[in-house]
N, C-alpha and C positions, 0 to 999 in steps of 0.2 A: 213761842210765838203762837196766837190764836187765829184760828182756822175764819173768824167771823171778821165777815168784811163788811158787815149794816154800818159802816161808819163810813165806807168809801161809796157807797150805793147813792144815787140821783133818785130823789125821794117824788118827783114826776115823770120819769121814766117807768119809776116800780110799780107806778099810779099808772102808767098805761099799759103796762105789759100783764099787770094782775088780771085783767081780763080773759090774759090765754092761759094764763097760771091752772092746771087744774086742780092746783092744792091751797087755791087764794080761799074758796067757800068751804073746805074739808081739812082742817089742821093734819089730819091721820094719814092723809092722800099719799104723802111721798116714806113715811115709814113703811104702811103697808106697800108700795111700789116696791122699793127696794129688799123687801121680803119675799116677794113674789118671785121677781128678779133671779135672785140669788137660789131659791126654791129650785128654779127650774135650770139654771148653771150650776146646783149642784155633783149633779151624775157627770159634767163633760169635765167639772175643778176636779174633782176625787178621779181621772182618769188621767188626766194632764199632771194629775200628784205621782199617782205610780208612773207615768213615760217617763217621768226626770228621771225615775233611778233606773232606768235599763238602757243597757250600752247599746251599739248599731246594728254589732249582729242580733240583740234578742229582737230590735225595732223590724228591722231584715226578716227576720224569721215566722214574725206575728202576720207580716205581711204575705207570707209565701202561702197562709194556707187559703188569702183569699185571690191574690195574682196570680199563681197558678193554675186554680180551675179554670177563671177567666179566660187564660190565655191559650190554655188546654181547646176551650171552647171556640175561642178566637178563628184558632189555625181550622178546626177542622168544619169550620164553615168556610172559612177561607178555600180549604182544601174542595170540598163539595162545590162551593162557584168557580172555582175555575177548572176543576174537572170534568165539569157539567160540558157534552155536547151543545158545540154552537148550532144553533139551527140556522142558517140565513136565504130567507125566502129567495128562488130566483129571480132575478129581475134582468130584463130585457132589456138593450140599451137601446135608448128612444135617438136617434141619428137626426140630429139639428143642424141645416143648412148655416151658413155663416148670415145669410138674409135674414132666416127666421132669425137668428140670435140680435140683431142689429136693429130687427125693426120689433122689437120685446118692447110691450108698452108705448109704442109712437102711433095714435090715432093718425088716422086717412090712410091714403097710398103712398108706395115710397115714389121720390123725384121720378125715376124711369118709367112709370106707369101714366104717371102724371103728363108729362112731354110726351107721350107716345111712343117712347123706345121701346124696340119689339126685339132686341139683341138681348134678352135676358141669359144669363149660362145657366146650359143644360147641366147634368149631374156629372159628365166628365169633366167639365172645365169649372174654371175659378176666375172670377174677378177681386179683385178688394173692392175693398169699399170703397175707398178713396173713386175709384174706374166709372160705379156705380153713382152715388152721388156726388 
């Protein structure tokens, strides 16, 4: 059976797509492509030729001399970051009223200031908020 199919081909279809054909003005175009091609997947064919014939442990073993360093590498950075002295700045803890936290971002005064209430709680006692507004 022959591989040419110019007899099943829509002969203004071929007429518009010839435009992006870049082998429509250079007969050579698509030999030399495929020379090319194959040129340069020769070194990865000829290496896929010999992995056929080698069993899992040679596959295994081809790998070990480059996963090994790697991982060699791997742990002992591993090992150095978490070995490493944490440093952690001290930090003070800043003591937020449940007001301040309440009125975070609300322009003006809160309700009690506003009505004139002069019962605001001192730092021993607690109101809610609910009490407050």
């Amino acid at each position: 059976m022959s591989n040419d199919f110019s007899h099943d081909r829509d002969p203004q279809l071929t007429e518009l797509l010839s435009s992006v054909d870049p082998g429509h003005s250079d007969e050579t175009y698509w030999p030399r492509f495929h020379r090319s091609v194959m040129g340069q997947a020769l070194a990865d064919l000829g290496r896929r030729r010999v992995i056929a014939n080698l069993t899992v442990s040679q596959i295994m073993h081809s790998w070990a001399r480059t996963v090994l360093p790697t991982a060699a590498v791997a742990a002992a950075v591993a090992a150095i970051v978490l070995l490493r002295p944490i440093e952690t700045p001290e930090v003070q803890p800043r003591l937020i009223a449940v007001e301040e936290a309440l009125m975070e971002g609300v322009d003006g005064d809160p309700i009690p200031v506003v009505l004139g209430d002069d019962a605001l709680p001192d730092a021993s006692g607690a109101i809610f908020a609910s009490e407050i507004f």
